[in-house]
C-alpha positions in Angstrom: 86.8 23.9 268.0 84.8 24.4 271.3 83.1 21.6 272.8 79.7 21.4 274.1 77.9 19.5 276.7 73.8 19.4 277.9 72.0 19.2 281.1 71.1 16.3 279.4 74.3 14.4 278.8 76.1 15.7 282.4 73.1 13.6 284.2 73.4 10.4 282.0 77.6 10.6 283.3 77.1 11.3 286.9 76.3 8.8 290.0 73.2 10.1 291.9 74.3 8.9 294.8 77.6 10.7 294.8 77.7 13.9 292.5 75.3 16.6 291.6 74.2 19.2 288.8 72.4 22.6 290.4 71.4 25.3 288.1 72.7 28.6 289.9 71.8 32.8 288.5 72.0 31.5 284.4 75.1 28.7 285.1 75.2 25.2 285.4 77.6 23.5 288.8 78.8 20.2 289.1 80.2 18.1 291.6 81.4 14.8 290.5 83.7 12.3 292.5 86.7 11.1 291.1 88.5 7.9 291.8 90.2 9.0 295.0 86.9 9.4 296.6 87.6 13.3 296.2 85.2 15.9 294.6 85.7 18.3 291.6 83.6 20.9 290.9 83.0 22.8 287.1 81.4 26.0 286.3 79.2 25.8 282.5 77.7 28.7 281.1 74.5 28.4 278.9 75.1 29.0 275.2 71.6 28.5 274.1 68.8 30.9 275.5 66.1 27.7 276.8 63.2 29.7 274.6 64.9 27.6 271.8 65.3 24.2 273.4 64.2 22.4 276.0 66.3 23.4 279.6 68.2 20.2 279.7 69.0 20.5 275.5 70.6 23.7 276.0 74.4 23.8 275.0 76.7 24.7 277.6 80.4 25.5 277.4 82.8 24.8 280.3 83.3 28.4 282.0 85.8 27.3 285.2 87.0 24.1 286.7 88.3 24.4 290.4 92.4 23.2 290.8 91.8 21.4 294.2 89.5 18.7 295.3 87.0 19.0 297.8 85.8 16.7 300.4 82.4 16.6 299.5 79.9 17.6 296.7 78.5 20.0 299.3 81.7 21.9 299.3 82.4 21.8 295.4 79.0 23.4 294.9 80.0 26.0 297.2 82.6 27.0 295.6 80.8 27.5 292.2 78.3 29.5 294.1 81.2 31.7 295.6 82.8 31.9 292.3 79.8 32.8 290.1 78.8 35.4 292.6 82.0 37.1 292.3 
């Protein structure tokens, strides 16, 4: 069974201070710090059009995950951009 996540419920798990959600060309990025102090980055696609819901109650499915750590959210945010305008 695939698993789902919201806008919604990414925000209530993330620090402000630290990580960050951006809405990029119909996908969802995040940069979250892990416990090394390094950054991973995740790629979610929508699965709900927002005339249905609310923006932020939208499903989304994980689409990619990058396999390296970054040194900054900055950089992980990047790299969805680069890979969702591939």
């Amino acid at each position: 069974m695939t698993e789902f996540t919201t806008i919604e419920k990414l925000a209530m798990n993330i620090s402000p201070s630290y990580d960050a959600i951006v809405r990029y060309n119909g996908f969802v990025c995040l940069a979250t710090m892990n416990y090394k102090g390094e950054y991973e980055a995740e790629i979610y696609e929508y699965v709900d059009e927002a005339d249905e819901y609310a923006e932020i109650e939208c499903r989304l499915s994980l689409n990619e995950k990058a396999t390296i750590p970054f040194k900054n959210s900055g950089e992980a945010i990047k790299w969805c951009f680069d890979k969702i305008d591939k």
